[in-house]
N, C-alpha and C positions, 0 to 999 in steps of 0.2 A: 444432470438431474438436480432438481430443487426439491429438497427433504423438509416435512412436515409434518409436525404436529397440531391435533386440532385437540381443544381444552372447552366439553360441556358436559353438563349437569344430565341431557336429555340424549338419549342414545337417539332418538330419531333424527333430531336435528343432526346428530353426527355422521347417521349413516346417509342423510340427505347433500349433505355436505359433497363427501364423499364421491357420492354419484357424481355430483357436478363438475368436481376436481378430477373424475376420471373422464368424462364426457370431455370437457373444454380447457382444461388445465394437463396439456400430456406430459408435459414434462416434470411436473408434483410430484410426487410418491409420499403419501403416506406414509412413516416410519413410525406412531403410534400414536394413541389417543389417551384422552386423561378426563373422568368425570368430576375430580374434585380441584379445587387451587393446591394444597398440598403436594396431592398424585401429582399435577402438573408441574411443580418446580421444581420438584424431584427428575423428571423424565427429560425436563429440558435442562436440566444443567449435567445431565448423563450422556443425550445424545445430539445436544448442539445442533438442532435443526437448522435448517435455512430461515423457514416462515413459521409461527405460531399462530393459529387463529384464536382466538382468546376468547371467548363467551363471558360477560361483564357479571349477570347475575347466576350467581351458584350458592349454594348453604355453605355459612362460615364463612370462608375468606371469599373474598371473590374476585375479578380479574383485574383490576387495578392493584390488587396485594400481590397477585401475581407478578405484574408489570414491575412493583417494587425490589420483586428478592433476584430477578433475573433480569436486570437494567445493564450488568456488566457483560450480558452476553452480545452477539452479534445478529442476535436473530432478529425477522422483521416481523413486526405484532402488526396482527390484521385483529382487529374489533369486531365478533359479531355479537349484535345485539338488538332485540325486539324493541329498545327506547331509542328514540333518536336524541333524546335530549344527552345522552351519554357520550353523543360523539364528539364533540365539543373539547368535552374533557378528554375523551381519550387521546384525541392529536393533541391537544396541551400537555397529556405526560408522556409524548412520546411513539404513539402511536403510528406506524406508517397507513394504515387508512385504516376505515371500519366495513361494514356490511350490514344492511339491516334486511331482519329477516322476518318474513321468509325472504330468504337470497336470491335478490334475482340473477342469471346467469347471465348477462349482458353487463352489471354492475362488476359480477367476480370474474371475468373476462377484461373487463380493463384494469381492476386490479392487477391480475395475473401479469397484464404487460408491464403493468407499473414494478413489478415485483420482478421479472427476468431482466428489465432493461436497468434494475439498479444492482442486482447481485452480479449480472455481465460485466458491468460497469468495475463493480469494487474485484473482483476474479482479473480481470484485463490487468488491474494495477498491480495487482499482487505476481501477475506472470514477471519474473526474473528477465530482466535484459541479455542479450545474446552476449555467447562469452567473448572476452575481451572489451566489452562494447561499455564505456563508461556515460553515467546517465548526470545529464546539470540541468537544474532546476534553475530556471530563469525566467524572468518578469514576465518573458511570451511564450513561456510554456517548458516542453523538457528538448533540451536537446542531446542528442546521440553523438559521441566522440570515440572513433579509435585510437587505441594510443600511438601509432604511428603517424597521427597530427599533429600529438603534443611537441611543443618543444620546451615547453617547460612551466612548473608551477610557481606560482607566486605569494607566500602568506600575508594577506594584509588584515591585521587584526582577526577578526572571527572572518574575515571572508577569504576564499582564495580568487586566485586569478591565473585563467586557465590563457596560456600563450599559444599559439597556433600556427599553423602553417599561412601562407598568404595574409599575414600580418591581421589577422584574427585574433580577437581578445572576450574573452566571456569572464563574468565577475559572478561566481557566486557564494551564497549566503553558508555556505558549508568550512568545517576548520578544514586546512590543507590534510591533516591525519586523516580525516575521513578517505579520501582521494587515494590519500599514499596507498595506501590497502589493497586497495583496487588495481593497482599498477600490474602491472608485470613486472616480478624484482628483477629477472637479469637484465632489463633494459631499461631503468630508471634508479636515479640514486638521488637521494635528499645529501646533497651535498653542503649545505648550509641551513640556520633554522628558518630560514626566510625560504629558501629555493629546494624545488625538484628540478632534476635537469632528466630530457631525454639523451642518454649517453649517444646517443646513435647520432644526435644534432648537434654534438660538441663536434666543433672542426679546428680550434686551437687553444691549448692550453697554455696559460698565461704567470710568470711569476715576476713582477715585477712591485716590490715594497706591498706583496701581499699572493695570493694564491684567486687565481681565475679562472674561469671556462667562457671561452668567445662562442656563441652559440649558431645557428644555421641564419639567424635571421639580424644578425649584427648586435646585439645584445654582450653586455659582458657582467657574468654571474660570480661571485665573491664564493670562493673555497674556503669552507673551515679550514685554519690547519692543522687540527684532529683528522680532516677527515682527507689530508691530501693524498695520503700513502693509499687508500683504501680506492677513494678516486682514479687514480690511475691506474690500478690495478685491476678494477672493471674495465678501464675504457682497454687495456689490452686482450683480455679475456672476450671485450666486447668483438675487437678483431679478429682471432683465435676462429 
C-alpha cells in the first residue's frame, strides 16, 4: 500500500482527484486530506505519508511553504496545479513531478508508476539481509558473503579487506568495527588491532619471537600478547 495525502483549497478538485486515484491508482489509499498549508503540515508530519499531492495556490501560505516546513520528511510531493508556469519551480525545490489540472488520467497514471517504481525501489534497500549473510559495498555494486568464507579481516586505514576463500580479496570503504559486529562472536576473534581471524581457518598456531595464527590460505596473522590467553581458548572451545 502507498499512503496519501492530497492538500487543496477546493473540495471538488479533491474529491476529483480521488476518483482517479481510486479508478487507476489501486494501490494509493487515501489516509487524509488537508484544505489549508497549515492543516497540511500538521497532517503530514503526523502521518508520514508515502505521496503528498500539494495544490501550489491556496489562501495564506501556500504549497511551496508547505514544501518548506516538511523538506525533512520522506514523502514524495506530486504538484497539482492549474499554472504551468509553476512547474518549473516546483521540480527546482524538490518536487517529484507535478499535474496540471484538470488532471488528466493518462498523466497521473505515469505518475503513479513513477511513484511505485521509486518507493519499491527505496523498500527493497531498506529489506534487511538474510541472517548471517554479510553485505560489502563495492565499486560494482553490493556483494553477499557468508561468514564461513571469510578467513579473515584486514584493517587498512578506514578500509577493511575482506580475505576469502579461493584466494579472494574484496576492499571496502567501511572501518573493520563496522564488520566485527556483524560476525558471529563464537566463530571469529579480533585477535590483533589490524586482524579478525575466522577461528575455524586457524590450522597452526605459531610462537616464535612473537605470537601467530598460520591461516587456511597460508597467511601468517600477528597475535596480540594480551590477547593470547583468550586466543586459544576460543580455538579450543572452538573444538569442544
Amino acid at each position: 500500500m502507498i499512503s496519501a495525502i492530497i492538500v487543496d483549497d477546493e473540495k471538488r478538485s479533491i474529491m476529483n482527484l480521488e476518483l482517479l486515484l481510486n479508478e487507476h491508482c489501486a494501490d494509493i489509499t487515501v489516509v487524509d486530506r488537508a484544505s489549508t498549508a497549515l492543516e497540511a503540515v500538521g497532517k503530514i508530519l503526523s502521518l508520514q505519508p508515502d505521496v503528498v499531492f500539494l495544490d501550489v495556490q491556496m489562501p495564506g501560505y501556500n504549497g511551496f511553504d508547505v514544501l518548506q516546513q516538511i523538506k525533512d520528511t520522506k514523502a514524495i510531493i506530486i504538484f497539482t496545479t492549474a499554472h504551468k508556469e509553476y512547474a518549473i519551480e516546483a521540480l527546482r525545490k524538490g518536487a517529484f513531478d507535478y499535474l496540471l489540472k484538470p488532471i488528466d488520467s493518462n498523466e497521473l497514471i505515469n505518475s503513479y508508476r513513477a511513484i511505485s517504481e521509486k518507493i519499491s525501489s527505496e523498500r527493497l534497500r531498506q529489506v534487511p539481509p538474510a541472517k548471517g549473510i554479510i553485505e560489502l559495498s563495492v565499486k560494482e555494486g553490493i556483494i553477499f558473503v557468508k561468514p564461513d568464507q571469510i578467513i579473515r579481516l584486514e584493517a587498512s586505514g578506514s578500509y577493511t579487506v575482506f580475505i576469502l576463500d579461493n584466494n579472494v580479496r574484496h576492499v571496502v570503504s567501511k572501518s573493520m568495527k563496522e564488520y566485527e559486529a556483524q560476525l558471529p562472536k563464537t566463530g571469529f576473534y579480533r585477535c590483533h588491532n589490524s586482524h579478525v581471524v575466522n577461528l575455524k581457518k586457524v590450522v597452526k598456531f605459531l610462537h616464535n619471537n612473537g605470537y601467530f595464527a598460520q591461516m587456511s590460505d597460508g597467511s601468517i596473522i600477528e597475535i596480540a600478547r594480551k590477547n593470547k590467553e583468550t586466543f586459544l581458548e576460543k580455538l579450543k572451545k572452538l573444538e569442544l
